[in-house]
C-alpha positions, 0 to 999 in steps of 0.5 A: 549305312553298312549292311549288318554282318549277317546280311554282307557276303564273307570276303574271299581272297586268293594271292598268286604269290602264294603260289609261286610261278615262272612269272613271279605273279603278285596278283591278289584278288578278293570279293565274295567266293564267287567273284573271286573264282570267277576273276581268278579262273579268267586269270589263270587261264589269260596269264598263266596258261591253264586250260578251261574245266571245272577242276580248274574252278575246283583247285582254285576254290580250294586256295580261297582264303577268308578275309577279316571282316 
């Protein structure tokens, strides 16, 4: 049985195709707003090459998208 609405943690995305690179990344990743940053700070820095720091952490929450329910 589904958690009721008030109880589930709103579903966060971020996509790299909105945000072209050099390598053309297609990566979405989603999940709750920690799990989405968390995964994507660990992507930018394996696939695209960006240091390590909080302003990191920072930018990329600021890309976070709400998705539907």
């Amino acid at each position: 049985m589904p958690a009721p609405a008030q109880a589930r943690s709103a579903r966060k995305s971020i996509d790299c195709r909105r945000y072209p690179s050099e390598k053309g990344c297609t990566l979405k990743i989603s999940g709750t707003e920690e799990e989405v940053l968390d995964a994507a700070s660990a992507h930018a820095i394996a696939a695209h090459g960006h240091a390590d720091t909080p302003e990191l952490r920072n930018e990329l929450r600021a890309l976070l998208t709400s998705e539907p329910e």
